[in-house]
C-alpha positions as protocol buffer text, in pm:
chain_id: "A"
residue {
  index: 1
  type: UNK
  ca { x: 4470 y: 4854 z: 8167 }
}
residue {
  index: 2
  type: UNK
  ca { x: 4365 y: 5166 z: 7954 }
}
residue {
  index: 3
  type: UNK
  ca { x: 3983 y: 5147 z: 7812 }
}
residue {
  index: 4
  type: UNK
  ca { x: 3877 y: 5073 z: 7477 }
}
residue {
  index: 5
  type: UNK
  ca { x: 3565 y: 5289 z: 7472 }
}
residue {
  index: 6
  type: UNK
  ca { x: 3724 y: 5604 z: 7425 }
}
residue {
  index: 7
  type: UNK
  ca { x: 3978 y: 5475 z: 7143 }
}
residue {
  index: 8
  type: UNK
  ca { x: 3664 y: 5393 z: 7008 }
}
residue {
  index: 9
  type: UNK
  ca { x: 3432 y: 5689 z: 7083 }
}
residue {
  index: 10
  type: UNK
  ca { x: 3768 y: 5913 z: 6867 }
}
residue {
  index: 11
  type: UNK
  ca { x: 3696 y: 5651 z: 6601 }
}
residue {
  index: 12
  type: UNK
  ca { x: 3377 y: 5746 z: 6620 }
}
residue {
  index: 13
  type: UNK
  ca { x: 3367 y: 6101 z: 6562 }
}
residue {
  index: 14
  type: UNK
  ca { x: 3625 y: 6109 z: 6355 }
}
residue {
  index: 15
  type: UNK
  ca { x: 3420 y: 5887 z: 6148 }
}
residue {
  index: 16
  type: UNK
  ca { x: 3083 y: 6127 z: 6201 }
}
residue {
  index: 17
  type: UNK
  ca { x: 2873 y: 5845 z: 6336 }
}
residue {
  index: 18
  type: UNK
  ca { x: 2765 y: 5872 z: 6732 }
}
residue {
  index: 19
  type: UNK
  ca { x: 2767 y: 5520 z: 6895 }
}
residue {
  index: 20
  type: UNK
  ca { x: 2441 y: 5379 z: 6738 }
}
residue {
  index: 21
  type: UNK
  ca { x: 2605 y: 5438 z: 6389 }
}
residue {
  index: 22
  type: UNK
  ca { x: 2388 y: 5761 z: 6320 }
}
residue {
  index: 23
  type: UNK
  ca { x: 2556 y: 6009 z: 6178 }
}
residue {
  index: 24
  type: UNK
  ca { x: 2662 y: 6249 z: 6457 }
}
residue {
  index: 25
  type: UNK
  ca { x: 2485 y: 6552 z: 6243 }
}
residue {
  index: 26
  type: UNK
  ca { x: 2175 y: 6317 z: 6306 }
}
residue {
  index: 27
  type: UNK
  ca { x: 2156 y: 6223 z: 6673 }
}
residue {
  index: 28
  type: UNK
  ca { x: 2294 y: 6555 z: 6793 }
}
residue {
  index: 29
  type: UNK
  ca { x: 2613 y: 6366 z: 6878 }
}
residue {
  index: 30
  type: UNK
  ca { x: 2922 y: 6521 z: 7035 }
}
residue {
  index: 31
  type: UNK
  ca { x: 3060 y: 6810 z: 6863 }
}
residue {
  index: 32
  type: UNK
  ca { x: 3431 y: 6880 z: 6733 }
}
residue {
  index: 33
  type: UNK
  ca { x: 3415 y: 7126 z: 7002 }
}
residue {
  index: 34
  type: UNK
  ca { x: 3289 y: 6908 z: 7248 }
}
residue {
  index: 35
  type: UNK
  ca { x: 3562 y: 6594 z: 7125 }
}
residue {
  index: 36
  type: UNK
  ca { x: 3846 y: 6858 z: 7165 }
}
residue {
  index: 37
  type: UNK
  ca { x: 3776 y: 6992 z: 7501 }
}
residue {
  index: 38
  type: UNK
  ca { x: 3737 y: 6622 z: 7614 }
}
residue {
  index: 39
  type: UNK
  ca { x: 4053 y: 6523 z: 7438 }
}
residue {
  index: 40
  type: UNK
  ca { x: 4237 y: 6821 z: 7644 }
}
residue {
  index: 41
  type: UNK
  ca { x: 4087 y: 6738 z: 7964 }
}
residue {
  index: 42
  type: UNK
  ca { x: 4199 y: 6418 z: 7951 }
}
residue {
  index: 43
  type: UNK
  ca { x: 4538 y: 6454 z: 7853 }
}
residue {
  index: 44
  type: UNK
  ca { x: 4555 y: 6706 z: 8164 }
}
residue {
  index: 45
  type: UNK
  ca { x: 4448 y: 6408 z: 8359 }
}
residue {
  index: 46
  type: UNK
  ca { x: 4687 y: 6181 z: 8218 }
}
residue {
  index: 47
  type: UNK
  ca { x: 4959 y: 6432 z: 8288 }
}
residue {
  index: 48
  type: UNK
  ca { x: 4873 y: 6497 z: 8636 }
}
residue {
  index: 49
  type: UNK
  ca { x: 4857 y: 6083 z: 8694 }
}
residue {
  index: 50
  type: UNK
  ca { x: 5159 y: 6054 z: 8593 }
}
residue {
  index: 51
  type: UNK
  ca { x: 5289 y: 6319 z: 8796 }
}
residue {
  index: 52
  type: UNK
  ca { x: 5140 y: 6179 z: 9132 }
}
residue {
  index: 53
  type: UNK
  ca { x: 5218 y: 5805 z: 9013 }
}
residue {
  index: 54
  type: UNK
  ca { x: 5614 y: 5958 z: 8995 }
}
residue {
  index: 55
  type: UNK
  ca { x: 5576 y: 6185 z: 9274 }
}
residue {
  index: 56
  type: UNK
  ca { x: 5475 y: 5835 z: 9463 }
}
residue {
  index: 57
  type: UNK
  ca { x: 5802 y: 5689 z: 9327 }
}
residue {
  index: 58
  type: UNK
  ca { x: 6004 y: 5909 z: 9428 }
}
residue {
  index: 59
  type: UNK
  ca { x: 5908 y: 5959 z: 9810 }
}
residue {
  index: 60
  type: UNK
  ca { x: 5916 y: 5581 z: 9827 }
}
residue {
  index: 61
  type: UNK
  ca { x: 5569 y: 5561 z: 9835 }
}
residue {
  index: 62
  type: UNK
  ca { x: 5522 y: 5320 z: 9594 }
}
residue {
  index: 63
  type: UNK
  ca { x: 5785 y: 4983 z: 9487 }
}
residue {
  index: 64
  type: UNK
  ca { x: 5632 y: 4986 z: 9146 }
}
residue {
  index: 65
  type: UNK
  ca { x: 5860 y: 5113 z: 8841 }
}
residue {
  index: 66
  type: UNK
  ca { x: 5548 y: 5006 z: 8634 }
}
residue {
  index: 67
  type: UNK
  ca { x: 5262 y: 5221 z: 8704 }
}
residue {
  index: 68
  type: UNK
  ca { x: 5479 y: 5537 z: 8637 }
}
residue {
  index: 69
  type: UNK
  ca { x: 5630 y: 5401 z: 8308 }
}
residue {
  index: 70
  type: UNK
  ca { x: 5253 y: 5308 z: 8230 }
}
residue {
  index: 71
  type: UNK
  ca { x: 5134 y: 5661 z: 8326 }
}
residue {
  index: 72
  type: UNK
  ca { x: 5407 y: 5838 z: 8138 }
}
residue {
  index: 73
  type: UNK
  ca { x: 5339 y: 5686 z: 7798 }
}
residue {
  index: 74
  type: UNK
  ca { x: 4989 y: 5749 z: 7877 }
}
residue {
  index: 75
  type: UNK
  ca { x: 5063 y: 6139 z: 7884 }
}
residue {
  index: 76
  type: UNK
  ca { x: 5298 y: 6146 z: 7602 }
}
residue {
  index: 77
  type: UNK
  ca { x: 5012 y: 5932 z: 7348 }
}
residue {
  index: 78
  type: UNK
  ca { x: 4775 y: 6181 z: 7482 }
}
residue {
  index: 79
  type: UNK
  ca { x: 5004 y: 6515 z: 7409 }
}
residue {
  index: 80
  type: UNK
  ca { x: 5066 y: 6330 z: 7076 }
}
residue {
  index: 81
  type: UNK
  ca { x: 4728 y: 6287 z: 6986 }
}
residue {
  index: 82
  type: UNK
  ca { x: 4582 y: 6641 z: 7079 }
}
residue {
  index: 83
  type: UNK
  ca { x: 4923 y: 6807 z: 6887 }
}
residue {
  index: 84
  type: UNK
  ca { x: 4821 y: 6537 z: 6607 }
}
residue {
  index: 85
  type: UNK
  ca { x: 4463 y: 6675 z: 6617 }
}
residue {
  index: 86
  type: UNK
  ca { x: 4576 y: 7091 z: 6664 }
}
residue {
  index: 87
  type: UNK
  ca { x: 4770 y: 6982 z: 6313 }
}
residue {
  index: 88
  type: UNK
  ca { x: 4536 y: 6840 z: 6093 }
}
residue {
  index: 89
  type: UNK
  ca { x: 4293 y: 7133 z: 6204 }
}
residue {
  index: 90
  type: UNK
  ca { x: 4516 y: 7389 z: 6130 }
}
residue {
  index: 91
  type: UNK
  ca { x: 4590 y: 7223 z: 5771 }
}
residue {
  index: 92
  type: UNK
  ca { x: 4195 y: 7228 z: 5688 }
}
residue {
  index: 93
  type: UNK
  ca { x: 4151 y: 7581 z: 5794 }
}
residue {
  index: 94
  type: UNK
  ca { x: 4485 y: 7642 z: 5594 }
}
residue {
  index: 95
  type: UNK
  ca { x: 4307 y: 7449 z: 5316 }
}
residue {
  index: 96
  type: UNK
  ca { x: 3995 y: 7612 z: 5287 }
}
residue {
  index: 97
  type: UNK
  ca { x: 4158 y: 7969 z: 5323 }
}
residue {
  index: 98
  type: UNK
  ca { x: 4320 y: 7877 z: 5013 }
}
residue {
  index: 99
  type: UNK
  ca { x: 3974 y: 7780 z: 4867 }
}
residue {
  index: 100
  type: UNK
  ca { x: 3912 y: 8005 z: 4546 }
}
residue {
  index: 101
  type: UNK
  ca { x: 3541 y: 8204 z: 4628 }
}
């Protein structure tokens, strides 16, 4: 079953608060730098599970059509969340460009 916490730790800094409900500014919480090489690492992880879980599969390792399925949505939430992430960054940068000085 996937965690909670780190649904809740995006919420979180997307939010700016850290997990006492400081602001993240305030507690020295994670950084967007810091959230965005996390997010990345773990949908590398996610890939590569899903890779061994079908890898498994397909030697006949493993009986279980499940895990793989599991795994495989996994990886494509996680490339849709980092692409979702890349998106809305690039549209502030492209908003503040436009920004008259």
């Amino acid at each position: 079953m996937p965690d909670i916490s780190s649904v809740q730790a995006v919420a979180n800094v997307i939010n700016g608060l850290s997990a006492s409900g400081q602001s993240t500014a305030e507690s020295g919480g994670v950084s967007f730098q810091d959230f965005l090489s996390t997010a990345l690492n773990e949908m590398t992880d996610t890939g590569e599970t899903s890779i061994a879980f079908n890898d498994a599969l397909l030697m006949g390792e493993s009986n279980n059509l499940h895990d793989p399925m599991i795994a495989a949505t996994e990886a494509e939430l996680s490339v849709s969340l980092v692409v979702q992430i890349r998106d809305k960054a690039l549209d502030a940068y492209n908003e503040i460009m436009r920004m008259q000085v």
